[in-house]
C-alpha positions in Angstrom: 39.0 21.7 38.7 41.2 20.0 36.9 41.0 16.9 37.9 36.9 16.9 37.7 37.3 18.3 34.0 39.5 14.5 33.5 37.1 12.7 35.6 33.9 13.9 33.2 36.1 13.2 30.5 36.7 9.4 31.2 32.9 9.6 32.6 31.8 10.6 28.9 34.1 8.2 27.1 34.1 4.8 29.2 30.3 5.4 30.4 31.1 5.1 34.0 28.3 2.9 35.8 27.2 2.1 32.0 27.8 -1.7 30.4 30.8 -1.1 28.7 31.7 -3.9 25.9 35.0 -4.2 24.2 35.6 -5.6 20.9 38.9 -7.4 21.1 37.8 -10.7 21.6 34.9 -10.9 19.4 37.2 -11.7 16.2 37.7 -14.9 15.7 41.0 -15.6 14.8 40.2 -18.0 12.1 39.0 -14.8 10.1 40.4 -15.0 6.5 40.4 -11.4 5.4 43.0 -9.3 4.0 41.7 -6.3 5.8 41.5 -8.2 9.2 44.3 -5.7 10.5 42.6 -2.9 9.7 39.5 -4.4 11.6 42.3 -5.2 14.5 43.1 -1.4 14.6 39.7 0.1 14.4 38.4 -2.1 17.1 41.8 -1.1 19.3 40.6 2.6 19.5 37.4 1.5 19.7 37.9 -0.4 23.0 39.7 2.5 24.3 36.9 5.0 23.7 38.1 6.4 20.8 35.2 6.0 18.0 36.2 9.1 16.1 39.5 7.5 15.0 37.1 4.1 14.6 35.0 5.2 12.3 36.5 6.0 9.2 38.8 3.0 9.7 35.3 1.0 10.1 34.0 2.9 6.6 37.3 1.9 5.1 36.5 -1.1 5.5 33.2 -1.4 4.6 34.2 0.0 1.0 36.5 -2.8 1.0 34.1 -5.6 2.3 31.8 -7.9 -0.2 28.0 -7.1 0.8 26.1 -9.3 3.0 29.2 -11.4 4.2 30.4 -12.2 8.3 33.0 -9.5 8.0 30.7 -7.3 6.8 27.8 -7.5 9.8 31.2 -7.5 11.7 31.9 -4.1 10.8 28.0 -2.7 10.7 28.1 -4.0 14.5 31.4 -2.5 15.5 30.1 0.4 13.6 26.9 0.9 15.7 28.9 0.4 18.9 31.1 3.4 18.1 28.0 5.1 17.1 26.8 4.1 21.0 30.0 5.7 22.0 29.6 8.9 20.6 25.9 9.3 21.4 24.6 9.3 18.3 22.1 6.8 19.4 19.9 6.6 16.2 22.6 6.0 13.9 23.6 2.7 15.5 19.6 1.9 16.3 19.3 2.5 12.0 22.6 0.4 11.3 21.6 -2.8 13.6 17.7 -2.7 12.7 18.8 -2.9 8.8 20.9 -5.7 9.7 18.8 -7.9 11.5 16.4 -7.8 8.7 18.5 -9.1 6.3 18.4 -12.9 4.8 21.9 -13.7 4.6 23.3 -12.2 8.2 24.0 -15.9 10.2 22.7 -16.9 13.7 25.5 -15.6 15.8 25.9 -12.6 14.2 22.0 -11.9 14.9 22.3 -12.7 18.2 24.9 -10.2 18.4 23.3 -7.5 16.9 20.8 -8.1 19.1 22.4 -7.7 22.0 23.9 -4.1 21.0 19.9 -3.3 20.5 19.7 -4.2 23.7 22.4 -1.8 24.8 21.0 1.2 22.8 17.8 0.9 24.4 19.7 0.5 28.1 21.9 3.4 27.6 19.5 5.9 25.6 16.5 5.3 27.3 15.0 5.5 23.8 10.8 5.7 24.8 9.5 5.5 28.0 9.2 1.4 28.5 13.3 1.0 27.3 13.8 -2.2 29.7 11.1 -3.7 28.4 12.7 -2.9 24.8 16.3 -4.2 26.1 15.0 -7.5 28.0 12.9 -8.2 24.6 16.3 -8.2 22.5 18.3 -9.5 25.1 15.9 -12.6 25.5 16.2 -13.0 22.1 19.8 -12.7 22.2 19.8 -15.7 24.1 17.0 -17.7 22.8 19.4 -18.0 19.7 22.8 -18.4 21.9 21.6 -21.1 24.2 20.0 -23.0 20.9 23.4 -22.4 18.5 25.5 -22.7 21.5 27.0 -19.6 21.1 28.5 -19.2 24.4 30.1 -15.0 24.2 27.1 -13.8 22.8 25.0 -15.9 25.9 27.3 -14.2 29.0 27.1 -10.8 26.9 23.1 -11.2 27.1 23.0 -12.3 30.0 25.3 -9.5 31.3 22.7 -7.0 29.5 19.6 -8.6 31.6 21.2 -8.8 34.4 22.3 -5.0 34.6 18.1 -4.4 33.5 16.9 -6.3 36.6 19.1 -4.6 38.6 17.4 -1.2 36.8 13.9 -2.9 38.2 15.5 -3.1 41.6 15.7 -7.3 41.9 19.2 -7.3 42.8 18.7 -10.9 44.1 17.6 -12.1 40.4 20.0 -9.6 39.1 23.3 -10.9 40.9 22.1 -14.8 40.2 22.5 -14.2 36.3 25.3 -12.2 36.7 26.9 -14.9 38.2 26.3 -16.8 35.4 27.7 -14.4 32.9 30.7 -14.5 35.0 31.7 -18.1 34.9 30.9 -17.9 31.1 33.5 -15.2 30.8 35.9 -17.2 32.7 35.5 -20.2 30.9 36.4 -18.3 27.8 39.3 -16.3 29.3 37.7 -13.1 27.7 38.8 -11.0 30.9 37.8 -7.1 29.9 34.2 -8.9 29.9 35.2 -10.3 33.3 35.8 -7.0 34.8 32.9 -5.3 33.2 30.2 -8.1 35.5 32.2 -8.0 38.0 31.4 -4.2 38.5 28.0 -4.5 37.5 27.8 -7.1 40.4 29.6 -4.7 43.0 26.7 -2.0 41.9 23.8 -4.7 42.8 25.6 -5.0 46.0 25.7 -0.9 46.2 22.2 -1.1 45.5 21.7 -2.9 48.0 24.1 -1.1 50.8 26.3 -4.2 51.1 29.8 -2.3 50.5 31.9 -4.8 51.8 30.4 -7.1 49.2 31.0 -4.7 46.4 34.3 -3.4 47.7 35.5 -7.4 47.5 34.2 -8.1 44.4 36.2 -4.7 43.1 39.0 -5.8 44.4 39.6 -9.3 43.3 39.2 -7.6 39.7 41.7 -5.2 40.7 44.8 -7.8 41.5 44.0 -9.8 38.3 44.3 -6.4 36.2 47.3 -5.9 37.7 48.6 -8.8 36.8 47.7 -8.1 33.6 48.5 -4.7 33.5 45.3 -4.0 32.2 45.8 0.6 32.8 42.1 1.5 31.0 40.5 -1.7 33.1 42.3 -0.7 36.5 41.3 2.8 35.5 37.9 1.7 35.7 38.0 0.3 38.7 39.7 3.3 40.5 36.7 5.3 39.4 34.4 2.7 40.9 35.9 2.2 44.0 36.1 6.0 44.5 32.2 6.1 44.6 32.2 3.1 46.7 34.0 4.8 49.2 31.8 8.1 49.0 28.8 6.3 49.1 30.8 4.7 52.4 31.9 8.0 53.5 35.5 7.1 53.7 36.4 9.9 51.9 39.7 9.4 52.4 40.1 6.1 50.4 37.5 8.1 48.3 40.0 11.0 47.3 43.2 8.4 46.9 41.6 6.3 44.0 40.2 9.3 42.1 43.9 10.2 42.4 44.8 6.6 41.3 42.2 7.2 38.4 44.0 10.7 37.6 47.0 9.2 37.5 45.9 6.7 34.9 44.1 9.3 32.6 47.4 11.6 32.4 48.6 9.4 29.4 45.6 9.8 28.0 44.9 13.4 28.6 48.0 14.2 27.4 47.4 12.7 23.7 43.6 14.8 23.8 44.5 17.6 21.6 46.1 15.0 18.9 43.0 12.9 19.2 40.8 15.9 19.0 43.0 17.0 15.6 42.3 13.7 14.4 38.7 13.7 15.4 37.9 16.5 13.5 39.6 15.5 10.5 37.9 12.1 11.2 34.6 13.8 11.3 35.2 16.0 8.4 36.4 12.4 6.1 33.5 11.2 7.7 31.3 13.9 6.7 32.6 13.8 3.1 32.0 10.1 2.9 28.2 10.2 4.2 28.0 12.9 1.8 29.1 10.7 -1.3 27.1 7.7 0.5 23.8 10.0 0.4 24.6 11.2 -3.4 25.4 7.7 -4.4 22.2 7.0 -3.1 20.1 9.6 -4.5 21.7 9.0 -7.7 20.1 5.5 -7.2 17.0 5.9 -6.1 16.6 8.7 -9.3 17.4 5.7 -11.6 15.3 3.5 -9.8 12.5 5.7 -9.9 12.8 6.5 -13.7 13.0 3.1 -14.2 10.1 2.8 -12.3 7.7 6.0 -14.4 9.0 4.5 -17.6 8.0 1.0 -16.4 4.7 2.9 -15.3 4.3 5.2 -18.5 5.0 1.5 -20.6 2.1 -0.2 -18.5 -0.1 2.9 -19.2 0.6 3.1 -22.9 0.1 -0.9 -23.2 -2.9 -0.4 -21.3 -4.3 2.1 -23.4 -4.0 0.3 -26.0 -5.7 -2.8 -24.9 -8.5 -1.0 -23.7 -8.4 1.4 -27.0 -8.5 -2.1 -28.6 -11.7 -3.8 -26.6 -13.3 -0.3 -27.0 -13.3 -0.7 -30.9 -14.1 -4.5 -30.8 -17.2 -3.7 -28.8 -18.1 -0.5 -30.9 -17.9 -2.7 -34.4 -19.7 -5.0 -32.7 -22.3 -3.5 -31.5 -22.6 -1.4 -34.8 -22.8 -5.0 -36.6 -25.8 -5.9 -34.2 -27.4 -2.6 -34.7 -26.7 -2.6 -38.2 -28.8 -6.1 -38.5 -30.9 -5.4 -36.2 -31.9 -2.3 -38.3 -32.0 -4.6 -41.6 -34.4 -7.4 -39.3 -36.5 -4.0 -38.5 -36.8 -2.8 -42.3 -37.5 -6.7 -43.5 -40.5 -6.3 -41.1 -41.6 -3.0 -41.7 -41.6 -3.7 -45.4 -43.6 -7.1 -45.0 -46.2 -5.0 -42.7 -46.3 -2.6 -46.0 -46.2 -5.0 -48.4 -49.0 -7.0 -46.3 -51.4 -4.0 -45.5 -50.9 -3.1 -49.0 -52.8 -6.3 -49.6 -55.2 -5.6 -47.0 -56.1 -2.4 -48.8 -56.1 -3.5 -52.4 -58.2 -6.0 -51.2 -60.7 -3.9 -49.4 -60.4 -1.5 -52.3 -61.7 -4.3 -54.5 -64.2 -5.4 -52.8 -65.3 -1.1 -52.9 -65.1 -1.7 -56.4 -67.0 -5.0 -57.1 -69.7 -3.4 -54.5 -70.2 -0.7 -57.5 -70.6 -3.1 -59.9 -73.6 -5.1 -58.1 -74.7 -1.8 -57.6 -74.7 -1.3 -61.4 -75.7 -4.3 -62.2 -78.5 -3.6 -60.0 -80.2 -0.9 -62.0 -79.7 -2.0 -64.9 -81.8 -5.0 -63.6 -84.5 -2.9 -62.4 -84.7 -1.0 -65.5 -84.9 -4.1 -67.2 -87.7 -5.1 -64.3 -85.8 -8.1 -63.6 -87.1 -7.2 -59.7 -85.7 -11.6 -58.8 -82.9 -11.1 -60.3 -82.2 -7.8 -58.5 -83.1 -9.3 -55.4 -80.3 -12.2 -55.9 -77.9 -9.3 -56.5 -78.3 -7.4 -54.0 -78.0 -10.3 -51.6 -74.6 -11.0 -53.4 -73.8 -7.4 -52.0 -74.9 -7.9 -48.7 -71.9 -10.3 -48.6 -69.9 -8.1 -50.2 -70.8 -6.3 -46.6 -69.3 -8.4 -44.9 -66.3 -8.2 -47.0 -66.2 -4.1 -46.0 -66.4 -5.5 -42.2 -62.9 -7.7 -42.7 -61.6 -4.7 -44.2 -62.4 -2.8 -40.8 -61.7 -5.9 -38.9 -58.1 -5.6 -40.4 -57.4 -1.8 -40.2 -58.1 -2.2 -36.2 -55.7 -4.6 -36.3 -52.7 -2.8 -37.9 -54.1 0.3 -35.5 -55.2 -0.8 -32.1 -57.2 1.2 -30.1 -57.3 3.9 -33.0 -61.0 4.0 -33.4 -61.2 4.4 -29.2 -59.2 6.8 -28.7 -60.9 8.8 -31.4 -63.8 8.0 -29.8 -62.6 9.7 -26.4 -61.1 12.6 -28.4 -64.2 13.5 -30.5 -67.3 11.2 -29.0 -69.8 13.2 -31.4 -68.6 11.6 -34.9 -70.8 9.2 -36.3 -70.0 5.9 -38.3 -69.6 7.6 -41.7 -67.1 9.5 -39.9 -65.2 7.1 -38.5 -65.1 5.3 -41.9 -63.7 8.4 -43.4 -61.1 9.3 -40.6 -59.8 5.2 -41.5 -59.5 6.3 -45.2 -57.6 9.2 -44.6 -55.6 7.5 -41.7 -54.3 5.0 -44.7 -53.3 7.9 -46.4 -55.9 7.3 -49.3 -56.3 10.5 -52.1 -59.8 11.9 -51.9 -60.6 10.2 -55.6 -59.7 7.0 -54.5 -62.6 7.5 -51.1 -65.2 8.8 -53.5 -64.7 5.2 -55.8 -63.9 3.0 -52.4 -67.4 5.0 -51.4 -68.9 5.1 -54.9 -70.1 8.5 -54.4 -68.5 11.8 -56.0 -65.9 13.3 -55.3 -67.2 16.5 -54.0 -69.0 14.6 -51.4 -65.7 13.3 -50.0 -65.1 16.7 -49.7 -67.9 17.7 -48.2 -67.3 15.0 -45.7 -64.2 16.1 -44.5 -65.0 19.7 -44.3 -67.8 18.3 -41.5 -65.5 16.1 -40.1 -62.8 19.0 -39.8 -65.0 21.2 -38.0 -65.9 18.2 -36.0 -62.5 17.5 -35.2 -62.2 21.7 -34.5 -59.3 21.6 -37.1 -58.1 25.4 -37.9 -57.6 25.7 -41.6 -53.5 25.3 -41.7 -53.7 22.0 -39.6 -53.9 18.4 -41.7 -56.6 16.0 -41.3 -54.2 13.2 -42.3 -51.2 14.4 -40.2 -53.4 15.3 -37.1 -55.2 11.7 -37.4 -51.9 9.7 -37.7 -50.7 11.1 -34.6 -53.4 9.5 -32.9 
């Protein structure tokens, strides 16, 4: 039991089976930064599995680091990888899709980032089509290596494809650009990279039940790190070969290397409980530090969003006032046209006064002058002057046709007066029609009885026939009732 309980250990730290990347060559040494030891040191427990201690040594840093500089995508990327490490798969998705938006991160760096997206998707099995997702960023990993000539982030992409189209079951394809990454690797003497192909190459052989293939491939890796004295890569290796030899049924050879691998871990297992005492108080500094991070923030974002209702309330207000401003212009203008337009409307009205005025005084004139031939009349009769009176009254009958401009003119100032009278009341007779035109012009009963040169109770007499014609109750005003016609 205890040995398993160290084997699930190393399992959950290393990612046995998984594309495991370290970080120790992808520093360039011509990095001029003060805090590039610190970087050195996160990165070291990093490549050993140990993000916990990583972390804060990463945020350190990042407090440290100028915004939007190489170091500083540096660190995001390291810091998404330990993220990776720990599981905490949307934390390192979040960190490397902010970066990868920005303006100022450079080619390589992209391509980078990219390539850890790649990762995350191959490890988390984020949605349901998570090759697709890592051969898309991995592709685009490259597209940008090959061009730049960017020859660590080109093997490390094509290390990521070729472990996805062994995933689809191609282990043909899958070993041929594995290959590839291989000799990159080599070229650049980047030899932890080295191992980690070389054991995705044995699994395409595994894959493909040709052990003797995979055992080789193992086991050249195995004399180099010895060599090199490379414990976590050998480590690795022990592990693998262990379920080589299971899947071989040699369970012999099977049992010694996940002794070997034991062997290897005891170092390690024996420093757990100080790493888990640092863990925890790396968690709870890191805790404390997201939690200043996320009030920094909110402090932020509440001054950017007062700034943003006071530059809101401002644009209101200065709207309001504009629009206040038109709304008065328009109002004391349109006042100013009513206001003529009203003055234009009383010119008018007082001309159409003023001119039926005329039309009456004239009218009333001619009533007047009609009296007079009248008079003039008898006296010429009495005088039996009976050619005389004959040239008179044929001065009045023009004087006739003087009352008929009169009429001519009232119709004029009230069309279709006399017809719709005439619908109203069909029984009234000329005389009557005459009198409703007098009283419709507002003229006083004396003034009809000298227009009419008759007295003035037979005015009266003539409206009380035409009020009982016009079935008038005793309250109700000829005038009034006749104007509203």
């Amino acid at each position: 039991m205890f040995f398993v309980f160290v084997i699930s250990i190393s399992a959950s730290l290393f990612g046995q089976n998984t594309i495991v990347h370290d970080y120790s060559n992808q520093v360039k040494s011509n990095i001029e930064c003060s805090d590039s030891i610190l970087f050195s040191e996160a990165e070291y427990y990093l490549y050993r599995g140990m993000s916990s201690i990583a972390i804060p040594k990463l945020f350190e840093l990042l407090d440290k680091t100028q915004v939007n500089t190489k170091m500083f995508f540096k660190i995001q990327i390291a810091l998404s990888e330990a993220y990776r490490q720990r599981r905490e798969y949307n934390k390192g998705f979040n960190i490397l899709f902010d970066i990868v938006k920005s303006t100022y991160i450079d080619d390589e760096e992209k391509s980078h980032a990219y390539t850890r997206i790649a990762a995350l998707f191959n490890e988390s099995k984020h949605s349901e089509h998570y090759l697709d997702s890592a051969y898309k960023y991995s592709e685009m990993a490259l597209r940008i290596s090959e061009k730049q000539k960017y020859p660590f982030v080109t093997a490390t992409a094509k290390n990521e494809i070729g472990w996805i189209i062994k995933q689809r079951e191609d282990f043909a394809g899958s070993l041929q650009i594995l290959e590839e990454a291989l000799i990159i690797f080599k070229k650049l003497n980047m030899y932890l990279h080295m191992s980690n192909v070389t054991i995705n190459i044995s699994s395409a052989y595994m894959s493909m039940e040709q052990y003797e293939k995979a055992n080789s491939v193992i086991d050249s890796t195995i004399v180099f790190c010895n060599q090199t004295d490379d414990k976590y890569m050998l480590m690795r290796l022990y592990l693998h070969k262990s379920k080589l030899y299971k899947l071989m049924r040699d369970y012999e050879n099977a049992f010694y290397y996940q002794e070997e691998a034991r062997r290897l871990q005891l170092n390690f297992f024996n420093n757990l409980l100080d790493i888990q005492i640092a863990e925890m108080a790396a968690k709870y500094d890191l805790e404390l530090k997201e939690v200043k991070i996320r009030e920094e923030k909110l402090k932020s974002e509440k001054k950017q969003n007062e700034v943003f209702v006071l530059m809101i309330l401002l644009g209101i207000l200065l709207l309001v006032l504009i629009l206040g401003f038109f709304i008065f212009y328009l109002q004391r203008k349109n006042f100013k046209q009513k206001h003529k337009l009203v003055e234009m409307q009383t010119q008018i009205l007082e001309k159409d006064y003023e001119m039926k005025n005329k039309e009456l005084t004239t009218a009333i004139a001619g009533g007047i002058a009609m009296d007079k031939i009248l008079e003039e009349v008898k006296g010429e009769i009495a005088l039996k002057n009976y050619n005389k009176a004959i040239n008179v009254i044929n001065t009045g009958l023009s004087g006739d046709r003087k009352w008929q401009r009169f009429m001519l003119n009232f119709n004029k100032q009230n069309p279709d007066f006399f017809s719709k009278l005439q619908k109203l009341h069909p029984n009234l007779t000329e005389n009557d029609k005459m009198l409703c035109a007098f009283l419709k012009m507002g003229l006083k009963t004396k003034e009809i009885a000298s227009v009419l040169n008759i007295e003035i109770s037979g005015v009266n007499k003539g409206r009380q026939r035409l009020r009982k014609k016009l079935n008038l109750k005793l309250k109700e005003n000829i005038a009034e009732y006749l104007d509203a016609i």
